[in-house]
C-alpha positions as CSV (number, residue, x, y, z in Angstrom):
1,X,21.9,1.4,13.0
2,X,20.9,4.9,11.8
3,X,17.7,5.5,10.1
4,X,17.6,9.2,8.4
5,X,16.2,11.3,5.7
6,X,18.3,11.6,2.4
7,X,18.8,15.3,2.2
8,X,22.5,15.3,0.7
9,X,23.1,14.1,-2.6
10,X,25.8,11.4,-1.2
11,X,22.7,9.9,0.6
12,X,20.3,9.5,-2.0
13,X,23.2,8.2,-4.4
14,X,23.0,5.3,-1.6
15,X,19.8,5.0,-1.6
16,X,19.5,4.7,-5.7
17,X,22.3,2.0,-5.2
18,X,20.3,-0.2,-2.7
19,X,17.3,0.3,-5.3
20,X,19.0,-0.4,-8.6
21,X,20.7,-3.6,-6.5
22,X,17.3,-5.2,-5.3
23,X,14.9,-3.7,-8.1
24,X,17.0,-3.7,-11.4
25,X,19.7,-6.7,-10.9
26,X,17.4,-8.7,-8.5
27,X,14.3,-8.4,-9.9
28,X,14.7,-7.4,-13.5
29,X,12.6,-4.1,-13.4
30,X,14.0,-1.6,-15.9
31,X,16.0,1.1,-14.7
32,X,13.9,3.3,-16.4
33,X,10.3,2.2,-14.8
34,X,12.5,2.3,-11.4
35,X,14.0,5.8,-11.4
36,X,10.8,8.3,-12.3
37,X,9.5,11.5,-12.0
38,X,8.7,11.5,-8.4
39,X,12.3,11.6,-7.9
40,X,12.1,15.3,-7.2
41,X,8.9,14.7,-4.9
42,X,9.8,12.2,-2.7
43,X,11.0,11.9,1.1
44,X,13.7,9.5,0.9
45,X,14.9,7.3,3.6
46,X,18.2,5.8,3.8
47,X,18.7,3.0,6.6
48,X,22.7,2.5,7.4
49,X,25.3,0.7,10.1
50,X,28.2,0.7,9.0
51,X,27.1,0.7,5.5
52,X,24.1,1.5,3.5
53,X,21.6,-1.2,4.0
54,X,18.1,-0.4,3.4
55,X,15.6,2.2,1.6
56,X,12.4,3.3,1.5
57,X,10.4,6.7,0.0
58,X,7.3,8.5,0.4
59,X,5.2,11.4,-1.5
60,X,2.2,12.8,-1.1
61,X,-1.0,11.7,-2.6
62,X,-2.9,14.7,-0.9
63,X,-3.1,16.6,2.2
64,X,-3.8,13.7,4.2
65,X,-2.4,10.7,2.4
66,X,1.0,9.1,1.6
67,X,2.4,6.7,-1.2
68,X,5.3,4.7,0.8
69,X,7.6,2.9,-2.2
70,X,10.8,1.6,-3.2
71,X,11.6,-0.2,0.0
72,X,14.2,-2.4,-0.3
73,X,16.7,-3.8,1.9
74,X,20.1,-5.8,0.7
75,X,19.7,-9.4,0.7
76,X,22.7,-9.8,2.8
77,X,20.5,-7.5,5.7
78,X,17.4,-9.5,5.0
79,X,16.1,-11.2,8.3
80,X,17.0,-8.3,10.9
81,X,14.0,-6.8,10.9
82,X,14.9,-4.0,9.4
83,X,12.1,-3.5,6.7
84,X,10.1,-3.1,9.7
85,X,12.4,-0.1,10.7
86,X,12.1,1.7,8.0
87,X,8.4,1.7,8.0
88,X,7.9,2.7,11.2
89,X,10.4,5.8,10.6
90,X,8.3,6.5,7.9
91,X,5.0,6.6,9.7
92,X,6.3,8.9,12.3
93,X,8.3,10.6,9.9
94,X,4.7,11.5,7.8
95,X,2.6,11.8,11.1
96,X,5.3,14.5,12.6
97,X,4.3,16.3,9.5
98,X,0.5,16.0,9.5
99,X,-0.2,12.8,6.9
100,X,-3.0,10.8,8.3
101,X,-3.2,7.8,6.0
102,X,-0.5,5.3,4.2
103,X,-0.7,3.6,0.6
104,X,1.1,1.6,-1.0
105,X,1.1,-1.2,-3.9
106,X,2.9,-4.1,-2.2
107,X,4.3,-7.2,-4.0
108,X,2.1,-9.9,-3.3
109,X,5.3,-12.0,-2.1
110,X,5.5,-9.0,1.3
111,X,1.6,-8.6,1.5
112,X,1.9,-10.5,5.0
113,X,4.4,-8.4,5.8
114,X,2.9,-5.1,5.5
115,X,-0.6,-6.3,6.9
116,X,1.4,-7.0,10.3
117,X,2.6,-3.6,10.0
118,X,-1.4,-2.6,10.1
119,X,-2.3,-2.8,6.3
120,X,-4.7,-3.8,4.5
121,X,-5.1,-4.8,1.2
122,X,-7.6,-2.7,-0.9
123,X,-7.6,-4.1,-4.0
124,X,-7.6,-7.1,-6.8
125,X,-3.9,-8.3,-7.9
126,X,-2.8,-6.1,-10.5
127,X,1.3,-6.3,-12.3
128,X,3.0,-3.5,-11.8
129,X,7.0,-3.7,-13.7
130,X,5.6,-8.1,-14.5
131,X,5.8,-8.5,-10.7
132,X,2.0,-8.5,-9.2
133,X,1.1,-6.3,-6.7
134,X,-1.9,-5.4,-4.7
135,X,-3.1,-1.7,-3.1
136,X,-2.5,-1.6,0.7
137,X,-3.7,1.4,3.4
138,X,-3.5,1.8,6.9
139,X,-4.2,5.2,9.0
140,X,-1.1,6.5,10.5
C-alpha cells in the first residue's frame, strides 16, 4: 500500500475516478455538486496497491483549520482499514505543515467512524447533496 499526495495530473485523474465511482454512481450525487471550485485549492490524497483504491482531500479553512472531504474508498477495498489510513496521512500531512484543527461534514452513516478517529460532532443533522450529514472537529 502507498499513500501519497496527488501532484501529477495522472494521480488526481485516479483520484476523480475513485470519487465519481463512490459519490456519483453509488450514491447519486451530481457530478456537478461533486467536482467544485475547491478543485484548484485542495491537497489531494490518493491511496494505491496495485491499483487506485482510496481518496481523500483537504483545504484550508484558515491558518489553523482544515476541511478534510471527498474520502472514499472502492467498495471492493471496504473493510481493510484503509479509510483509517488515509485520515491519519492526512493529519500528519496538515500538522507537518502547521494546521492545528480538523473539520469535516461527515455522513451520518460514518459518524462512528470518524469519532474513533477523535471527532466530534459539532452540530445538528443537516443534508448536504440529499444525503444527511453532521459537522465534525478534532485538534490535530
Amino acid at each position: 500500500m502507498e499513500i501519497t499526495v496527488a501532484e501529477s495530473k495522472e494521480l488526481y485523474e485516479q483520484c476523480l475516478a475513485i470519487r465519481k465511482r463512490v459519490f456519483v454512481e453509488e450514491q447519486d450525487v451530481p457530478l456537478d455538486l461533486e467536482i467544485d471550485e475547491h478543485e484548484d485549492f485542495s491537497t489531494h490524497i490518493l491511496l494505491r496497491d496495485d491499483t487506485p483504491l482510496g481518496t481523500v482531500r483537504y483545504r484550508p479553512l484558515s491558518k489553523e483549520t482544515i476541511k478534510v472531504e471527498r474520502m472514499a474508498v472502492l467498495p471492493e477495498a471496504r473493510g481493510m482499514k484503509l479509510g483509517r489510513r488515509l485520515m491519519e496521512f492526512v493529519h500528519e500531512h496538515a500538522r507537518h505543515y502547521g494546521y492545528e484543527k480538523a473539520r469535516l461534514g461527515a455522513q451520518t452513516h460514518a459518524a462512528d467512524f470518524y469519532e474513533k478517529l477523535g471527532y466530534e460532532i459539532v452540530s445538528d443533522e443537516f443534508e448536504d447533496a440529499g444525503i444527511p450529514h453532521v459537522y465534525m472537529e478534532r485538534s490535530l
